[in-house]
N, C-alpha and C positions, 0 to 999 in steps of 0.2 A: 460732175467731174467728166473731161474727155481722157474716155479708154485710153489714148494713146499717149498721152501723156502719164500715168501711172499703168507700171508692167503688170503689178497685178489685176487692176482694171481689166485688162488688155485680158489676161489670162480665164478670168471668171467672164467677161463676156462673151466668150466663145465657149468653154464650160455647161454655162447654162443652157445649148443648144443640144447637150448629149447626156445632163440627167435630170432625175424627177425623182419624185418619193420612192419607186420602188427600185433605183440603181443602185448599186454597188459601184465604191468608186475607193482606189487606192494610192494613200501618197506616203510616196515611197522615200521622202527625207523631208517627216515631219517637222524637227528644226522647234520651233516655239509655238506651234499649232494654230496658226490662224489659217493656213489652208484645210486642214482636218475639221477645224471649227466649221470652217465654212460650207466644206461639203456635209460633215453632219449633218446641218442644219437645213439641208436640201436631199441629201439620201437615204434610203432605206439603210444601209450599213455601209461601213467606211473602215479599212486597214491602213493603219498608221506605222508604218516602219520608218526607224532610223537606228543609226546604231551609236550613238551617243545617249547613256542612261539620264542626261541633262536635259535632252531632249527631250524624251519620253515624259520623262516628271512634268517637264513644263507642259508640255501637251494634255497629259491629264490632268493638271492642276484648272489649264482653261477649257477643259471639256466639264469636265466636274461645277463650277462655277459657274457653266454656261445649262447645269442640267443635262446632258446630253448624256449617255449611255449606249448608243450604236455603234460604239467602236471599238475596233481590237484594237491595242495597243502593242506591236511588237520593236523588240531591243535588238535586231540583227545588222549587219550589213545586206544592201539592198539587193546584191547579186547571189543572195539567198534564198530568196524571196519563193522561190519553186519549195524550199523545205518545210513552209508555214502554210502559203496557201494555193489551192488548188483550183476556187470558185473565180468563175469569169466574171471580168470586168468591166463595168461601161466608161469609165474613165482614169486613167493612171495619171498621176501629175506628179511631179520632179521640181525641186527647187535646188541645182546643183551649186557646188560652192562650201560656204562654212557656215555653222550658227550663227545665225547674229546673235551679238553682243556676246558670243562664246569665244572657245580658242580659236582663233584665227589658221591657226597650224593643224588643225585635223577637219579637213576637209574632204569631200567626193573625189572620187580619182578615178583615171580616165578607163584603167583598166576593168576594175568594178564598176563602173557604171552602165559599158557596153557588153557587159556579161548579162547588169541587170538589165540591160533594155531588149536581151534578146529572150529571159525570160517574164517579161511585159509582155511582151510581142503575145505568146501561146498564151494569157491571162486575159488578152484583150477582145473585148465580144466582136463579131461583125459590126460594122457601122459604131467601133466605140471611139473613143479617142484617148491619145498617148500625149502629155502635153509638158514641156522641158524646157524651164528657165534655166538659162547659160547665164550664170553669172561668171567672168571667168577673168575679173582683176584682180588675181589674188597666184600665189606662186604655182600649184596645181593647174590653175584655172586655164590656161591658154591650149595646152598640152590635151586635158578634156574637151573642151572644146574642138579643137580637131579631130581627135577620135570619133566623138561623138557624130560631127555633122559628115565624117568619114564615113560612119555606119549608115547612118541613116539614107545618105545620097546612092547609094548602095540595095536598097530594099528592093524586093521586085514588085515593080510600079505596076503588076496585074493584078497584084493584091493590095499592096499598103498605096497611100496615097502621104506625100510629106509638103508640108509645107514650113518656109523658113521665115521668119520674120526681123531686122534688126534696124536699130537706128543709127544709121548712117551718118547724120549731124550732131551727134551726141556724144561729148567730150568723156575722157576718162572710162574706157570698155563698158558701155551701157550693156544693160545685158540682152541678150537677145532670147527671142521665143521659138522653137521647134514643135510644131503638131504634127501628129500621124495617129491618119484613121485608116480602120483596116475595111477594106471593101467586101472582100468574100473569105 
């Protein structure tokens, strides 16, 4: 398969450059778990928050399935995230937008989202990375998105490093990739 043509492709080949058996790594809108699965099956421990209880079930229905047991599992909104956990992180990942195949109408919002990414930020180790699928064809979605790449263009460039990713020829809001590693 070419990365760039499939966004999650895209997302886990750059991924696997910032963990191993013994990272911790946090995705913060686990959604139907296939990125939770995925980093399980690559990290020492993995936090799963979203705040959809549809979510969560389905997340541990295919963690369970899959044998996996390294993960916490929490039910919050994400810009909560400082109330659960306190342990740094070698990677955070974001899949912004709605459930697939869920309600279409409760989605991530731009407000919560740049709350949660500022407490990412203090979660996220030296040398870790921060990495945020902008889905943003959806009514929420446009409004997030500019907050989003608002904050981020924003960071001080002595510390964080951001990179933007999207596709430019690609019909119907493809969605685009935000990474950011923190240097010191």
């Amino acid at each position: 398969m070419n990365p760039l043509t499939k966004n999650s492709e895209t997302a886990h080949m750059i991924w696997e450059r910032y963990i191993n058996e013994d990272s911790v790594a946090i995705d913060m809108t686990c959604g139907n778990g296939n990125d939770t699965l995925y980093l399980a099956e690559r990290c020492r421990f993995v936090y799963g928050i979203d705040i959809q209880e549809e979510a969560i079930h389905n997340t541990d229905v295919l963690l369970k399935k899959n044998g996996l047991d390294n993960c916490e599992l929490i039910q919050c909104d994400h810009k909560d995230i400082r109330d659960h956990i306190s342990e740094k992180a070698d990677l955070i990942v974001y899949n912004l937008g709605y459930l697939p195949k869920g309600n279409k109408e409760i989605t991530t919002t731009a407000d919560s989202t740049v709350k949660s990414l500022e407490c990412a930020l203090e979660l996220l180790k030296v040398n870790g990375l921060i990495s945020i699928m902008i889905y943003w064809g959806h009514s929420q979605g446009k409004t997030e998105r500019e907050e989003a790449l608002k904050y981020v263009s924003e960071l001080d460039g002595s510390i964080y490093h951001v990179a933007y990713l999207s596709y430019p020829n690609q019909k119907n809001t493809p969605p685009e990739l935000v990474l950011i590693t923190r240097k010191k």
